[in-house]
N, C-alpha and C positions, 0 to 999 in steps of 0.2 A: 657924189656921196661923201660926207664927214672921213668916215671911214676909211675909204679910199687916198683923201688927203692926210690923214693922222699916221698912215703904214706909209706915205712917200717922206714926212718928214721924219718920220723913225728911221727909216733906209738911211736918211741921207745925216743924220744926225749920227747914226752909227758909221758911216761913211770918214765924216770929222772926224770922232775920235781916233779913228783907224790913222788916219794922214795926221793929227797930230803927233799921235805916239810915233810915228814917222820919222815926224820932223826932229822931234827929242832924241832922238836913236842917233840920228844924221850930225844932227849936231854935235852930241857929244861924242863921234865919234872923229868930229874937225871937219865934216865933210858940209858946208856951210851952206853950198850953191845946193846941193842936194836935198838940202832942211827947207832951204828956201822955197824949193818947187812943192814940197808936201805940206809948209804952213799954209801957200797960196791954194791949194787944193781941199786943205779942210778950210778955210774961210771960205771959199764957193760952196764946199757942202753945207756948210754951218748957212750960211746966205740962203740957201733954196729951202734949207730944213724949215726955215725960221718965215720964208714964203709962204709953205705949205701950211705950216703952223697956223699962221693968218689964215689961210684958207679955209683951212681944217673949221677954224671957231667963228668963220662968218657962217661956213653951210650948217656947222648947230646949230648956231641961232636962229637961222632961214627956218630949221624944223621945228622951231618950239609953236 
């Protein structure tokens, strides 16, 4: 269901920005190795959101 895949890329898109803000905090707080593991983490979120996305707008189109 559209639906279904629209609320996973939401999750996970909410996900990024969470592990961005992360990484920004980490950084400037000099802790670099520590930025680095939460940039890598919102790029996989951001990656699966952006999955789902796709998915999301083939199963519309399936319903039209």
């Amino acid at each position: 269901m559209a639906k279904e895949e629209h609320n996973k890329a939401a999750e996970h898109h909410e996900h990024a920005a969470k592990a961005h803000r992360s990484a920004a905090e980490h950084h400037g707080k000099g802790d670099h190795a520590k930025g680095q593991e939460h940039a890598a983490s919102a790029k996989q979120h951001s990656q699966t959101a952006h999955t789902h996305s796709d998915q999301a707008h083939a199963k519309s189109q399936q319903q039209k």
